[in-house]
Each structure stands twice: as C-alpha cells, then as structure tokens.
N, CA and C atoms as an extended XYZ file, in Angstrom:
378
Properties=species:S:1:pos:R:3:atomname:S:1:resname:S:1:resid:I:1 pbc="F F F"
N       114.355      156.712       62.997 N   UNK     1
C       115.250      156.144       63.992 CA  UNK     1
C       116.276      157.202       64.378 C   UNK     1
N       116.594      157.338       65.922 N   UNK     2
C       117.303      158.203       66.160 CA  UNK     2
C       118.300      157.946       66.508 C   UNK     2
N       119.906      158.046       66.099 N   UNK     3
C       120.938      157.255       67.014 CA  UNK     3
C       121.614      158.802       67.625 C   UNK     3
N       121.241      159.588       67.096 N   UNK     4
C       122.842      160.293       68.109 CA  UNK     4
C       121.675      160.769       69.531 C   UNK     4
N       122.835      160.691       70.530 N   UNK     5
C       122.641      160.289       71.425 CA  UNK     5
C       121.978      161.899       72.458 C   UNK     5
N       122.648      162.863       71.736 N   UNK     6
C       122.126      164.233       71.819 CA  UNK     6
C       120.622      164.244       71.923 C   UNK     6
N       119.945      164.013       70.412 N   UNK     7
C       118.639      164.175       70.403 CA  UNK     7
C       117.895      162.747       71.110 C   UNK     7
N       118.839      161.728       71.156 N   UNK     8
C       117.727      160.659       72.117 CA  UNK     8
C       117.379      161.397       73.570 C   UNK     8
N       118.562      161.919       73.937 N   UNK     9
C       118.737      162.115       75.463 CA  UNK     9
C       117.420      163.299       75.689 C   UNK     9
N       117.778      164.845       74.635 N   UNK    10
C       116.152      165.485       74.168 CA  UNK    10
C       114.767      165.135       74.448 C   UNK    10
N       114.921      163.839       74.001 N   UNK    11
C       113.394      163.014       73.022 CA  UNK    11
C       112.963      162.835       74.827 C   UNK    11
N       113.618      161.718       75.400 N   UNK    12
C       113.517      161.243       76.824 CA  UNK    12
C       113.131      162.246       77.754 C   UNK    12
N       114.263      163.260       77.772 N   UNK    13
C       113.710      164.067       79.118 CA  UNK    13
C       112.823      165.304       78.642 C   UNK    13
N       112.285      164.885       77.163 N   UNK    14
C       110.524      165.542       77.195 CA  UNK    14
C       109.608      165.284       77.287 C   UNK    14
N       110.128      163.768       76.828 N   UNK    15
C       108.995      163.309       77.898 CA  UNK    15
C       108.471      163.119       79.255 C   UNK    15
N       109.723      162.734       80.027 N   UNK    16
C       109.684      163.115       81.639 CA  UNK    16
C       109.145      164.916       81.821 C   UNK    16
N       109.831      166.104       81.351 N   UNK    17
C       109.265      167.078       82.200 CA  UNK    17
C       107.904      167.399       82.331 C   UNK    17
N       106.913      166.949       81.809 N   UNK    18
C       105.498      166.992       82.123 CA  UNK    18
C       105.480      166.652       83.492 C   UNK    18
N       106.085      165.629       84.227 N   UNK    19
C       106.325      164.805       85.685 CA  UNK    19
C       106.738      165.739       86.520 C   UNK    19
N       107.437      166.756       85.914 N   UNK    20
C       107.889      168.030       86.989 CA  UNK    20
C       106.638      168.597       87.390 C   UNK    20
N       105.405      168.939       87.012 N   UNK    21
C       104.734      169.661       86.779 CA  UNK    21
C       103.237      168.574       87.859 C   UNK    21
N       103.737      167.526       88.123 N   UNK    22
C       103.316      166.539       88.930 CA  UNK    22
C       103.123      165.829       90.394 C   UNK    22
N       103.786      166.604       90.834 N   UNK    23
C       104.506      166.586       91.993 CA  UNK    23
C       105.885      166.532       92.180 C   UNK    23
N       106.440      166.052       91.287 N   UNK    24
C       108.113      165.755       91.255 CA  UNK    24
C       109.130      167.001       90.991 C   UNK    24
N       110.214      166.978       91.318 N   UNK    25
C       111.079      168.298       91.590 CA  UNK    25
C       112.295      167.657       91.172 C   UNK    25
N       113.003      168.095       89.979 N   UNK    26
C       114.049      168.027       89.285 CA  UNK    26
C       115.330      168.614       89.882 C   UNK    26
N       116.720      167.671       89.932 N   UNK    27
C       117.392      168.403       90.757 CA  UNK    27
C       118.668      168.557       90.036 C   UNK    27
N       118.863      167.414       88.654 N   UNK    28
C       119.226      167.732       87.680 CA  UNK    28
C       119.058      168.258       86.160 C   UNK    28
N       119.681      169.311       85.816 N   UNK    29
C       118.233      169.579       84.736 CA  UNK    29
C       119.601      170.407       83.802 C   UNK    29
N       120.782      169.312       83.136 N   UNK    30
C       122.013      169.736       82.131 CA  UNK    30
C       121.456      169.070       81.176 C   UNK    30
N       122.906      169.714       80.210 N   UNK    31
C       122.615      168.741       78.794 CA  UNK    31
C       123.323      167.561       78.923 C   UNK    31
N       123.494      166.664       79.918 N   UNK    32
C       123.785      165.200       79.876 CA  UNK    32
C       122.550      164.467       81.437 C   UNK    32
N       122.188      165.111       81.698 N   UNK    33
C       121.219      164.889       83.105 CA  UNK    33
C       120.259      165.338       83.205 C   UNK    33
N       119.080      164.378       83.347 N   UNK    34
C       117.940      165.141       83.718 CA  UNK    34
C       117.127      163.983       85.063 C   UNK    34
N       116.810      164.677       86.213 N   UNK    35
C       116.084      163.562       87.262 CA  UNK    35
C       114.867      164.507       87.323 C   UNK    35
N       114.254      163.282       88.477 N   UNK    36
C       113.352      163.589       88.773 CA  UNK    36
C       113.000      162.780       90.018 C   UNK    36
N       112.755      164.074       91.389 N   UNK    37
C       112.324      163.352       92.746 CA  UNK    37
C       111.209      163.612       93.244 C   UNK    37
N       110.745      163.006       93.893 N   UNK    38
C       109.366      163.361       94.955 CA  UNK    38
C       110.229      163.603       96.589 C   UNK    38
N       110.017      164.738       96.696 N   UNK    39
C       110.165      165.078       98.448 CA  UNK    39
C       108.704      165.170       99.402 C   UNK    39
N       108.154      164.138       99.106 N   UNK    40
C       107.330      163.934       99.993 CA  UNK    40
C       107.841      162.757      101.652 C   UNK    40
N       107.248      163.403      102.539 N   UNK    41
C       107.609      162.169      103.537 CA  UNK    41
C       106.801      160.526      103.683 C   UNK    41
N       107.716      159.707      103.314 N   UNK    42
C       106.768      158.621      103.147 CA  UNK    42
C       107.425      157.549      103.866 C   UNK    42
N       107.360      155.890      103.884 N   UNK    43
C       107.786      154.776      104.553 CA  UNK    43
C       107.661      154.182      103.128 C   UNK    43
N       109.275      153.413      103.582 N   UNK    44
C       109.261      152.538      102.020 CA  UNK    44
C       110.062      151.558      102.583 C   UNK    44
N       109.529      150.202      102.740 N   UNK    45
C       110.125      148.587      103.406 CA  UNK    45
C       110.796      149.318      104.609 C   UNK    45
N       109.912      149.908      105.053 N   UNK    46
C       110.144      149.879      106.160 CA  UNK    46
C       110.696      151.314      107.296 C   UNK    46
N       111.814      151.814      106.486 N   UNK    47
C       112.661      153.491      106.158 CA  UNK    47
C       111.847      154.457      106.189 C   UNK    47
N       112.098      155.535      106.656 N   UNK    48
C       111.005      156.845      106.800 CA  UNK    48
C       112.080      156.997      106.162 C   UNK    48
N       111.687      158.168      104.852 N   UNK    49
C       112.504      159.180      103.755 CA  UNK    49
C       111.720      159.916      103.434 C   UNK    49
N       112.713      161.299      103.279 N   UNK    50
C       111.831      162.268      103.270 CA  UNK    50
C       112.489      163.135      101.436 C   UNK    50
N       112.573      162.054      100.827 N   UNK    51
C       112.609      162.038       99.763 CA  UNK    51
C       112.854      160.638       98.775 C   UNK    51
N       112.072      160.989       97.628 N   UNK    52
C       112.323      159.213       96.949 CA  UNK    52
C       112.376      159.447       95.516 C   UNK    52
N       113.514      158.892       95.045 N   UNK    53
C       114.051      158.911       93.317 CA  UNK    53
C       112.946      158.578       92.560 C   UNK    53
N       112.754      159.223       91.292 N   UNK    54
C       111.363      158.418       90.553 CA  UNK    54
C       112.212      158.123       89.566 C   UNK    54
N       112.938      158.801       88.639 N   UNK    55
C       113.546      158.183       87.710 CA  UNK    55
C       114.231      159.351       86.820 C   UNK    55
N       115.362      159.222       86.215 N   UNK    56
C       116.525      159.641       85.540 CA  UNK    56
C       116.739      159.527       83.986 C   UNK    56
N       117.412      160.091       83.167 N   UNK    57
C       117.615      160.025       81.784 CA  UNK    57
C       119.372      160.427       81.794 C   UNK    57
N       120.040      159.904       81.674 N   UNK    58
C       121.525      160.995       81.442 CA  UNK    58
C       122.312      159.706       80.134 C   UNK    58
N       123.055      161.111       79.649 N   UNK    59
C       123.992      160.441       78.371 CA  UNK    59
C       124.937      159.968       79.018 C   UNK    59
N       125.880      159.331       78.550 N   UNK    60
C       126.832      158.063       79.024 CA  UNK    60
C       127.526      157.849       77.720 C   UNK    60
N       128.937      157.577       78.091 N   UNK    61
C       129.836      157.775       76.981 CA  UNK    61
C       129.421      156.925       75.854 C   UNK    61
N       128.968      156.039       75.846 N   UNK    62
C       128.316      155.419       74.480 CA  UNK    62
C       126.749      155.129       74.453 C   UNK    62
N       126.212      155.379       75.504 N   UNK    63
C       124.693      155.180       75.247 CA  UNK    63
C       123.943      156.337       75.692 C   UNK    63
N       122.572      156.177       76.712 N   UNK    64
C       121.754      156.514       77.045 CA  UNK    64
C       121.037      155.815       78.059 C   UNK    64
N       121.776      156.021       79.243 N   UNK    65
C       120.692      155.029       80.587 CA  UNK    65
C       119.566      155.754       81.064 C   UNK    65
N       118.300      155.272       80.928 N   UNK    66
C       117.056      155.514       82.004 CA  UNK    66
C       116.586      154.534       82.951 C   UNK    66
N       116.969      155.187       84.330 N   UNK    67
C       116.364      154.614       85.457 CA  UNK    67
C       115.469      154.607       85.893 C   UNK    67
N       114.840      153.611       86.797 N   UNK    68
C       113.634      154.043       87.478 CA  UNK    68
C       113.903      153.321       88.592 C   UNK    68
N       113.432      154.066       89.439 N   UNK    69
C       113.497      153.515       91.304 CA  UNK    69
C       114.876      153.525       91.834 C   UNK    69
N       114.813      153.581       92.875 N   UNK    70
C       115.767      153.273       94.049 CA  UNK    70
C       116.121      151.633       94.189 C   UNK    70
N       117.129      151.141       95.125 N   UNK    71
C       117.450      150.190       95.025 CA  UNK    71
C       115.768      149.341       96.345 C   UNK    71
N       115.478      150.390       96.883 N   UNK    72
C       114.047      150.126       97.846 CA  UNK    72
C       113.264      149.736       97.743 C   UNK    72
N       113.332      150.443       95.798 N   UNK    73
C       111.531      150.269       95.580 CA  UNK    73
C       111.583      148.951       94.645 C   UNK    73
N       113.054      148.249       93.908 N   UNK    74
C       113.476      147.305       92.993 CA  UNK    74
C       112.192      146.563       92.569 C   UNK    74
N       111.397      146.396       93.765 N   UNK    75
C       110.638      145.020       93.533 CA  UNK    75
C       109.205      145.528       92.261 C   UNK    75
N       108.942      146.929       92.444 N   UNK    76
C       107.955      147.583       91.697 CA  UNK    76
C       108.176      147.660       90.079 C   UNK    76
N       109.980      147.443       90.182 N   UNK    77
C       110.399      147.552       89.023 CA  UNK    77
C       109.931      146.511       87.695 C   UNK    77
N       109.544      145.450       88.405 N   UNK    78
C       109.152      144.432       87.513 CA  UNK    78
C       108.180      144.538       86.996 C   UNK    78
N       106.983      145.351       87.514 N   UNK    79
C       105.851      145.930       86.704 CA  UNK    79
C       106.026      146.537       85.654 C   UNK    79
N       106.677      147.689       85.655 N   UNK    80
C       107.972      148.278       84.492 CA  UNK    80
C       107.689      147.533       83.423 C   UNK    80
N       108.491      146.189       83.622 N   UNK    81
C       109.497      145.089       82.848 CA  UNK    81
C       108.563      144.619       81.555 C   UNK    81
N       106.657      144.349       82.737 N   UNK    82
C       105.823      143.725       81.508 CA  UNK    82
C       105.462      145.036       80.315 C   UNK    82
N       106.017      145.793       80.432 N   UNK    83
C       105.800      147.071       79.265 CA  UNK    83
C       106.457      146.879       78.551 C   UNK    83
N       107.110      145.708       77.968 N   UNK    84
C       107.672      145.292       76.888 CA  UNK    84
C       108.865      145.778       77.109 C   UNK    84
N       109.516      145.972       78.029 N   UNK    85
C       110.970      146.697       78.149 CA  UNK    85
C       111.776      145.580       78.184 C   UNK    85
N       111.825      144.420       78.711 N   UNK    86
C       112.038      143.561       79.269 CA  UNK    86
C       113.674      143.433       78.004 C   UNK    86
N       113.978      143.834       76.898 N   UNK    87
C       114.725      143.255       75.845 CA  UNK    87
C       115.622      144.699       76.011 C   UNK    87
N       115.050      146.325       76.803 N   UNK    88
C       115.843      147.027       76.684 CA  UNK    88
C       116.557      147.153       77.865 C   UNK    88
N       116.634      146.315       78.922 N   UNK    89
C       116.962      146.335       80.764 CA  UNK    89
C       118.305      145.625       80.337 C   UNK    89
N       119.591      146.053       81.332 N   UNK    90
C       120.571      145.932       81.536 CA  UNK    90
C       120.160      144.988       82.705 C   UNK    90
N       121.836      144.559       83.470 N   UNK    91
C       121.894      143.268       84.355 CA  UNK    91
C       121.097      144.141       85.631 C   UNK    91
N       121.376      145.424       85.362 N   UNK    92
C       121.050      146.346       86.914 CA  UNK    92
C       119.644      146.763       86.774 C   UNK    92
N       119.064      146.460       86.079 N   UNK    93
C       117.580      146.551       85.642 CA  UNK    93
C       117.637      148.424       84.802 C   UNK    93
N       118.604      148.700       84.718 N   UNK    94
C       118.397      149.801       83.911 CA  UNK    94
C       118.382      150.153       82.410 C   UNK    94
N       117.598      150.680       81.651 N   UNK    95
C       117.467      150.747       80.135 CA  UNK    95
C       118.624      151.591       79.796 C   UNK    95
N       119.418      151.135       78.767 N   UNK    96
C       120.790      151.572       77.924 CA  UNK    96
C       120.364      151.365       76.644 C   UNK    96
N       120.278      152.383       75.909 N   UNK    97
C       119.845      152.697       74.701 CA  UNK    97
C       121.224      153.451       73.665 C   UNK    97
N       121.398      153.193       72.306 N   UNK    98
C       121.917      153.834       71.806 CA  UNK    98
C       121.038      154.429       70.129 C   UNK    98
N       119.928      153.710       70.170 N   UNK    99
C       119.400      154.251       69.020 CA  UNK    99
C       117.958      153.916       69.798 C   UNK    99
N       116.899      155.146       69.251 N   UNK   100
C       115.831      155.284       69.342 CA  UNK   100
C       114.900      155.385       68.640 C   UNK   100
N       113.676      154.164       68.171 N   UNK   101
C       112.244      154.570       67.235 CA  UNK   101
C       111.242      154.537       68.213 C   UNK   101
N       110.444      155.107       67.399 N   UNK   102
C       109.283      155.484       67.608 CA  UNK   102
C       108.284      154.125       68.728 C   UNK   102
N       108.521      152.727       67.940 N   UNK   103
C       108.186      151.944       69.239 CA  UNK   103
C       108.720      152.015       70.212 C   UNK   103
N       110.186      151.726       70.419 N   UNK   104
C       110.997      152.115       71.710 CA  UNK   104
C       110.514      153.174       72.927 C   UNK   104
N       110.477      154.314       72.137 N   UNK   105
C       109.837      155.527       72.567 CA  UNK   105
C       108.531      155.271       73.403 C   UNK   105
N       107.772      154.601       72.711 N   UNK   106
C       106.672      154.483       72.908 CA  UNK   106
C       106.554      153.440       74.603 C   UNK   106
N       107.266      152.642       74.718 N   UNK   107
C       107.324      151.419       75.454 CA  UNK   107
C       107.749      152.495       76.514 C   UNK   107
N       108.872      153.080       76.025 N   UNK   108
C       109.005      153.763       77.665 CA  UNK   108
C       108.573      155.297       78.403 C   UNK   108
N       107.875      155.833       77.393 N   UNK   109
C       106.786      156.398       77.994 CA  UNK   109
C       105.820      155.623       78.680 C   UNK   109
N       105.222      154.418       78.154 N   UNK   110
C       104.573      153.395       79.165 CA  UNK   110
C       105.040      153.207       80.394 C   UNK   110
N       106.175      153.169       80.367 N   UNK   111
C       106.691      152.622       81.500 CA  UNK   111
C       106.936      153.892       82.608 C   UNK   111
N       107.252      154.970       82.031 N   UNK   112
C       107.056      155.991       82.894 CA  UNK   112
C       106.196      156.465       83.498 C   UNK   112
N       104.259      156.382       82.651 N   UNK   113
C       103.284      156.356       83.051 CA  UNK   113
C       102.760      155.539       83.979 C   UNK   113
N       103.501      154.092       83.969 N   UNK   114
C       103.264      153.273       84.783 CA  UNK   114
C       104.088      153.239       86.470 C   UNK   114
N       105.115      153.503       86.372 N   UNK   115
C       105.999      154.048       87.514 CA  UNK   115
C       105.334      154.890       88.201 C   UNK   115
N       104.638      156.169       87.253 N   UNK   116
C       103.964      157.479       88.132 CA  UNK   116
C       102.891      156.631       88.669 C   UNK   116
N       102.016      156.017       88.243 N   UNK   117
C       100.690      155.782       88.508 CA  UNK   117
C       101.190      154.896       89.910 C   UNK   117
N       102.374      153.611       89.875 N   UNK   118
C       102.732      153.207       91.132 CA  UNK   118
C       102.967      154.553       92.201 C   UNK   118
N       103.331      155.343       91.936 N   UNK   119
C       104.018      156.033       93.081 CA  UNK   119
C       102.580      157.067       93.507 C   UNK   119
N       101.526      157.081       92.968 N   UNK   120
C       100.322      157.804       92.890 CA  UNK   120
C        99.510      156.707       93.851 C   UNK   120
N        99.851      155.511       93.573 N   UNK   121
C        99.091      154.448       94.203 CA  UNK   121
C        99.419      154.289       95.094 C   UNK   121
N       100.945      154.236       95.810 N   UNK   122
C       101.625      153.913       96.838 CA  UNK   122
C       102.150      155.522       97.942 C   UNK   122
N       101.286      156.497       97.348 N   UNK   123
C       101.073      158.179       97.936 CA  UNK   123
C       102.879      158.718       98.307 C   UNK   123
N       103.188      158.102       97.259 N   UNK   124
C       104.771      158.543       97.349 CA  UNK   124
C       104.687      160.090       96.693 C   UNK   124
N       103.677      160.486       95.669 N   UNK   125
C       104.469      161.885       95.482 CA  UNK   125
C       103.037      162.605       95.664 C   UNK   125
N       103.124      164.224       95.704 N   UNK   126
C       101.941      164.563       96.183 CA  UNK   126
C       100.896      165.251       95.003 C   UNK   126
C-alpha cells in the first residue's frame, strides 16, 4: 500500500506515459502534473476542436486527483465508472486518492485503457 502521495502521483503518471507514445501529446509533464491531449481535429456534441483533454494525474494538497474527459465528453465518463471506480469518483466525477494498492491501481489502469479505446472508437486521437 502506498500512501505518500509522491510515489502515488509516480505510480499513475507511469502508467499514463505509454499514452504519449499513442497519439497523445503531454503538455504538462512536473513533479505535481502530468496530462495528456489529443490535437487531432474532431466534432464533439456538436463543437469543432482542434484539440481534446484525455486525462490528467496531479498532486493536490492532501490527495491525488485523476481526471478523465472534458466537461463534453462527461457522458462517456460513465463507462469509466463500471470499472469498479465507481467508490473512488468524487461529486465532479473525478478520482481523489490518498493511498494506493495494487487493486486500486489496477481498476484504474482499466479505466484508462478503457477511455483510450473510447477515444480510438470515437477517432478522437490519431
């Protein structure tokens, strides 16, 4: 079990940088921030953008939030949710973590795999 918040924040955005290497282009990349975007041109409900958030890791004075999506894509988010996350989501649908095992871990690498594969499905990144 991991609580300090140093090596959770580590653990998380190593697992995301494989996603760099994916189409996605990192625009934060400190030791409290790490993202990750697709600048592809696409239509999302409706909006031409010529860039779209995939998802985030940054430390936070007492935890560890990971995001996923824009407020655009919200509705995809619930796919997310059935990856068993559903107990680690805040009111804003975002995961706040302060200690990390190995299941935890595990659930949201799922969920990251599952996000990519939406945005692979929906030709959001290239």
């Amino acid at each position: 079990m991991k609580t300090d918040l140093i090596e959770i924040f580590q653990t998380i955005r190593a697992s995301l940088q494989p996603y760099a290497t994916l189409g996605f282009d990192n625009r934060t990349n400190s030791d409290t921030v790490y993202d990750l975007w697709s600048n592809k041109n696409v239509e999302i409900a409706g909006a031409d953008k010529n860039e779209v958030f995939f998802t985030s890791v940054s430390i936070e004075e007492h935890h560890i939030t990971i995001r996923f999506f824009s407020n655009d894509q919200i509705d995809y988010f619930k796919d997310l949710a059935e990856h068993g996350l559903r107990k680690l989501l805040n009111k804003e649908g975002y995961i706040e973590i302060v200690e990390l095992d190995d299941a935890s871990l595990s659930k949201i690498e799922e969920a990251i795999a599952a996000a990519f594969k939406i945005f692979k499905d929906k030709d959001w990144v290239a």
